[in-house]
C-alpha positions in Angstrom: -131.9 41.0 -156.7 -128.8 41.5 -157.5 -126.0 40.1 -154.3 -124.4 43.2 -152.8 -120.2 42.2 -151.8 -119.4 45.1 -149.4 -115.8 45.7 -148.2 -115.1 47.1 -145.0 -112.4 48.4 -142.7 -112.0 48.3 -139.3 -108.9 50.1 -137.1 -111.0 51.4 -134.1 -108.6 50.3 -131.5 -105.8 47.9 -131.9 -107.1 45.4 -134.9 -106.4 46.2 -138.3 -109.3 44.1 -140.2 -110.9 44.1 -143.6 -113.8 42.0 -144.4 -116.2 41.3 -147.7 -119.7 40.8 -146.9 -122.3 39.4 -148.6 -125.6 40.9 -148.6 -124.9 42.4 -145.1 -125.2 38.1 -143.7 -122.3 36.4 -145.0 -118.8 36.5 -144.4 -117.1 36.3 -147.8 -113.5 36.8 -146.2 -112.7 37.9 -143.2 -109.0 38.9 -142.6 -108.0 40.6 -138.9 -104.5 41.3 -137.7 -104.2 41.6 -134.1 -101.7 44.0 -131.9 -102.3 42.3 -128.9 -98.7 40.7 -128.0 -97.5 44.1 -128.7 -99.7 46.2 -126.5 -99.2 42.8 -124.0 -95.9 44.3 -122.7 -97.0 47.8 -121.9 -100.5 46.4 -120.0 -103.1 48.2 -122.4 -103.1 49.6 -126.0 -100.5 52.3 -126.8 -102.5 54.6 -129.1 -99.1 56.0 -130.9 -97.7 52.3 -131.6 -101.4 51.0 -132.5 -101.5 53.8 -135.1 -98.2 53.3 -137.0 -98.7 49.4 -136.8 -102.1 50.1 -138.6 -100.4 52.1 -141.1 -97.9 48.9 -141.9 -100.7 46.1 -141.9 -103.2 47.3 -144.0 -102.3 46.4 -147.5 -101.4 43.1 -146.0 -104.6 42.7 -145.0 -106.3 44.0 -148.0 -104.0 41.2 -149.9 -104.9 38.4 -147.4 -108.4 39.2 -147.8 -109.2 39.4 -151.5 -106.5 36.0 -151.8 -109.3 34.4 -149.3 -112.3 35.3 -151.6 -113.1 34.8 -155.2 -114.8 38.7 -155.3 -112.7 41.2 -157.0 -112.7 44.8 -156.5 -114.9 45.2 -160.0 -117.0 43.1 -157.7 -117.4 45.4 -154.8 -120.0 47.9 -155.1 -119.1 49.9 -151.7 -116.5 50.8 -149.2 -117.3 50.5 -145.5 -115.4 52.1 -142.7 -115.6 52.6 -139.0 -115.1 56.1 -138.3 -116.0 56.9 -134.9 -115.6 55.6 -132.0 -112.2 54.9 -130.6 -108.4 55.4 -130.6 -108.6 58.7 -133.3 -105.3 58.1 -134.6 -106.2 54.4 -135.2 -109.5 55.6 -136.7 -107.5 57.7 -139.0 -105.4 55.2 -140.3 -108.5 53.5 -141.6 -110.7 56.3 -142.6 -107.8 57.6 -144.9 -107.4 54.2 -146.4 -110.9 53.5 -147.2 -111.0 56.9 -148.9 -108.1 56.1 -150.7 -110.1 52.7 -152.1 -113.0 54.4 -152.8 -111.2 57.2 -154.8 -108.7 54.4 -156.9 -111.8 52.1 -157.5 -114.5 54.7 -158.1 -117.0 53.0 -155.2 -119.0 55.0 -152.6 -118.0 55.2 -149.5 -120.5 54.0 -146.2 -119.5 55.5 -142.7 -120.3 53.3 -139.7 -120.3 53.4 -136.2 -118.6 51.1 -134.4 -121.1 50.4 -131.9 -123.4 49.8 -134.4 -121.4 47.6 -136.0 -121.2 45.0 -133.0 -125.2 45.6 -133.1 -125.1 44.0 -136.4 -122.8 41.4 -135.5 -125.4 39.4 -134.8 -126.8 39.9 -138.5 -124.2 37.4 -138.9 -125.7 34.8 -137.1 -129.3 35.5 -137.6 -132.1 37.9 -139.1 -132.9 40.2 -136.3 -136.0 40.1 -135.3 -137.8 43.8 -134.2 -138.1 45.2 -131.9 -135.2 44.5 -130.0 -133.3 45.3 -127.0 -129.7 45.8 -127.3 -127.1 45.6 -125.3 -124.1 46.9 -125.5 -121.1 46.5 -123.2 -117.6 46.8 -124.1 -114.3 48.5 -123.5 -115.7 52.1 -123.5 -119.7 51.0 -123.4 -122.5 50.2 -121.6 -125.8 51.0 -122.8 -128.9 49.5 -123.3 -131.3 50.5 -126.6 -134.4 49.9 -128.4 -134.2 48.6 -131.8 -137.3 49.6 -133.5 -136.0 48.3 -137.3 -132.8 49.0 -139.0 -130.7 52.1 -137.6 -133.8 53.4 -135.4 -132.6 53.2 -132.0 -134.2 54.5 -128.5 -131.3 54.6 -125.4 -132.4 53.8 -122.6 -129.7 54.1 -120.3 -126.1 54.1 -120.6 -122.7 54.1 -117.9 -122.8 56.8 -115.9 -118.9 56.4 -115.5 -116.4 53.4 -116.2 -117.5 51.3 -118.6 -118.2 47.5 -117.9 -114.9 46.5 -120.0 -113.0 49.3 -118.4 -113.8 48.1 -115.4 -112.2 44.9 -116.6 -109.4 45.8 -117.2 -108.3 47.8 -114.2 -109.6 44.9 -111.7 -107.5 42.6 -113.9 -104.4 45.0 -113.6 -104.5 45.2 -110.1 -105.0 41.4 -110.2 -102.0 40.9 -112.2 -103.5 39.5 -115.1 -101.8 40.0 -118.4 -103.6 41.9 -120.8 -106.2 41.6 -122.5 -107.4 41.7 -118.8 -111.4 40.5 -119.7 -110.8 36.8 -120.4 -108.4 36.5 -117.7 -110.8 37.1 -115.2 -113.5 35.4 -116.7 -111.1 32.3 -116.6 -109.9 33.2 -112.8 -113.3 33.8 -111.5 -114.1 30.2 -112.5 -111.8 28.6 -109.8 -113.2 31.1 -107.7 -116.1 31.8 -104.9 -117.9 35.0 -104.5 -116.6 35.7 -101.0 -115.6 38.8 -100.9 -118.4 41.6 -100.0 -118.2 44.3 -102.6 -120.4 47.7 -103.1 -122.9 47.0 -105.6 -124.0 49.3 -108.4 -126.6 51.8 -109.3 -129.6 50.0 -107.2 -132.1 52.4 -109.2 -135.0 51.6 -111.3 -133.4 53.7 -114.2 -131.5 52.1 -116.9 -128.0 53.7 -116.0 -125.3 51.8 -115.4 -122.4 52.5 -112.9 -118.9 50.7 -112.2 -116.8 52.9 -110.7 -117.7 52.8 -107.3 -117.2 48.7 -107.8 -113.9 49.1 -109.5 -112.3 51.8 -107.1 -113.5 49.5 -104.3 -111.2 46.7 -105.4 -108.7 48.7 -106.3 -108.6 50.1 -102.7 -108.9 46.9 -101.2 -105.9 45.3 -102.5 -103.6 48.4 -101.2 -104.8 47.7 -97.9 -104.7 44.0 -97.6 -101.2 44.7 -99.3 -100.1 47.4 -96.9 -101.6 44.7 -94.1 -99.4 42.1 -95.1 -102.6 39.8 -95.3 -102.6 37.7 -99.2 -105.1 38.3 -101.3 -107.4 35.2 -102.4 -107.2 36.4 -106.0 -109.9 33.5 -107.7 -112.4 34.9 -105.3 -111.9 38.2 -105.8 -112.5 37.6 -109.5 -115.5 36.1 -108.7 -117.1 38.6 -106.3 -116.5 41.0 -108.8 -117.7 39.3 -112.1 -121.3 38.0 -110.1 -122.1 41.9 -109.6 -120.5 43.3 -112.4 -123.2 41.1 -114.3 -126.1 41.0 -112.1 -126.3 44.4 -112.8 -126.2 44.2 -116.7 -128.7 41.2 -115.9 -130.5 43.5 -113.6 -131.2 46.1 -115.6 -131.9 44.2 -118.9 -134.2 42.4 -116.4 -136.0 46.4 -116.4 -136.1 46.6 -119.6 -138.4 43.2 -121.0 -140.7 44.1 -117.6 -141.3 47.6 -118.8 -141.4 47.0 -122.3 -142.5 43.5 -123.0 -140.4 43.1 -126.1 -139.1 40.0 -126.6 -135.8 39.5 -128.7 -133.0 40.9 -126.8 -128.9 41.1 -128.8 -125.9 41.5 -126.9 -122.9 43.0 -128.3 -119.4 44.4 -127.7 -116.4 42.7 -127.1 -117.4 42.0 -123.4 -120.2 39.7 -125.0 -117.2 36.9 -125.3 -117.5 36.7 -121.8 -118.7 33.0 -120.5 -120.4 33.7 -117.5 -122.3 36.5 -119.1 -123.5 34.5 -121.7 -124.7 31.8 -119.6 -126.6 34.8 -116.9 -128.0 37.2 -119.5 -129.4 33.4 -121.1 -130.7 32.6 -117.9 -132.9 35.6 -117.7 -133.9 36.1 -121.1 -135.5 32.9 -120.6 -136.8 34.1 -117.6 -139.1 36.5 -119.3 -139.9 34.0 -122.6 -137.4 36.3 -124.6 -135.1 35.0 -127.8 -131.8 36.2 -127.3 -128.8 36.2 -129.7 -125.2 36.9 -129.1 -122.5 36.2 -131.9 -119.6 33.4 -132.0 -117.0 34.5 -130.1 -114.8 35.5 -133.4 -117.5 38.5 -133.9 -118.0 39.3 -130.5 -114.4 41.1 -130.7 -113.6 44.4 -132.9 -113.2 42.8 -136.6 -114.4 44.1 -140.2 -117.3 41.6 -140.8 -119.5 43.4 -138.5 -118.7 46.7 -140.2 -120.1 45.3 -143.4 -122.9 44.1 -141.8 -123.9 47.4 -140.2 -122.8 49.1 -143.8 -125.6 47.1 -145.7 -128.7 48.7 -144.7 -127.4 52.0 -145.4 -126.4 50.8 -148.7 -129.7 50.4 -149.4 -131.0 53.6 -148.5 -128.3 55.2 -150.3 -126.5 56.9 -146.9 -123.1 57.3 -148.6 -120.7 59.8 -147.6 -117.8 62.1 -149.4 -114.2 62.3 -148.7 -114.5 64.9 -146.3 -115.4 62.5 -144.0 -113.2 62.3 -140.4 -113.0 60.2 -137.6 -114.7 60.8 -134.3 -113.3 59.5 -131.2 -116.3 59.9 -129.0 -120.0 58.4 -130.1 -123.1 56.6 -128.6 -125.4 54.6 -130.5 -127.4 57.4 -131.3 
């Protein structure tokens, strides 16, 4: 068969990336520029300033991108863009500029969804195997799937309010880490003991996930010790709460092999970059006999490669979309 080179756009949030992809499993080029010192100073993304900045970078990108790779645009047989979910304006940026490729270059144009496409970040790495269980857990999601083959997905449970990475990122703020707030934490927690005892999650048989109550907690403890006068031992506190904010995603994907018996399990999202994570959700895939595959740390994060990836399938059923297409900024899985 003939090799399919996909090019794809991602602008979800605060990366402006553009990727061509082989036969939805290799990365032809990969170009990503990153916001992050900017957003750095104001202690989170500023959706207006992520916006505009994706509006300058992307024919930068483009260029950087097709300089990396030997595949021309006569080359490319489809344009791939994440269109829901995240920051809408940001989503914009990249919807309209895909259309605008697909229009000048006469290619059909492939709508993804972002969560989808760190699903198929792992395509990357290695054939997925179904069925699956897939876990998702990033800045806005945490929900755990069924894979039954490409694109067919069965939720079984997702955050009932804060999201594991949201949940981050306000712990590391009150912390006083810099942001991005996740790999500070993840880098504190290591010096750290978990001393501290902290409300747990959703103890529940369901698949629901729950991190307010944990987050809040925290929060409300370091005003007190604060207004006490007492210090607070910050490495421990990291700790405390990165062993229960993943013994629950542990937990529960625990629920999930037991009731189902399936035995490949993905993890995605950008909290996937996450050491100890890696190292616990290993621990009890092997548990349960289960494979388990979770992409390099370059993938784990909002970039275009996984985009492509996701795009290839529909590509071959022929799922293209028209230019009427707009971003969302609210989606699941499913």
């Amino acid at each position: 068969m003939k090799d399919v080179y996909i090019l794809a756009i991602e602008s979800s949030c605060d990366e402006t990336s553009i990727a061509i992809i082989k036969n939805g499993r290799e990365v032809v080029a990969l170009s990503t520029s990153t916001q992050m010192k900017t957003h750095a100073a104001f202690g989170g993304v500023v959706p207006e300033i992520a916006s505009r900045m994706h509006t300058e970078n992307f024919t930068f990108v483009l260029e950087d991108c097709l300089n990396k790779s030997s595949v021309g645009m006569d080359e490319i047989v489809a344009i791939a863009v994440t269109y829901k979910p995240g920051l809408l304006g940001s989503l914009l940026v990249g919807v309209e500029f895909a259309k605008t490729l697909a229009y000048v270059y006469n290619k059909p144009l492939i709508k993804v969804n972002h969560l989808i496409g760190h699903i198929y970040a792992n395509a990357l790495e290695n054939k997925l195997e179904f069925p699956l269980l897939a876990l998702v857990v990033s800045g806005g999601h945490t929900e755990l799937a069924i894979m039954e083959d490409d694109y067919k997905f069965k939720t079984l449970g997702a955050t009932l309010d804060d999201a594991i990475g949201e949940a981050y990122d306000k712990v590391a703020r009150v912390l006083n880490i810099p942001y991005p707030g996740g790999p500070g934490i993840d880098k504190l927690a290591a010096e750290g003991h978990s001393s501290y005892n902290l409300p747990k999650p959703v103890l529940d048989e369901t698949y629901n996930f729950s991190y307010s109550g944990l987050k809040s907690s925290i929060i409300n403890l370091v005003h007190n010790e604060k207004q006490r006068g007492n210090e607070i031992n910050a490495a421990d506190l990291a700790c405390s709460f990165q062993t229960i904010a993943i013994d629950e995603l542990c937990r529960k994907l625990e629920i999930g092999l037991k009731n189902t018996g399936i035995k490949n399990v993905i993890v995605a999202g950008g909290v996937s970059a996450n050491k100890y994570l890696r190292e616990e959700i290993g621990k009890t895939c092997a548990k349960y006999g289960a494979n388990l595959s979770i992409p390099k740390i370059m993938y784990c994060t909002d970039n275009a490669a996984m985009i492509g990836a996701a795009a290839y399938p529909l590509y071959l059923k022929g799922e293209f979309t028209d230019f009427s297409l707009n971003a969302e900024s609210q989606a699941n899985i499913c």
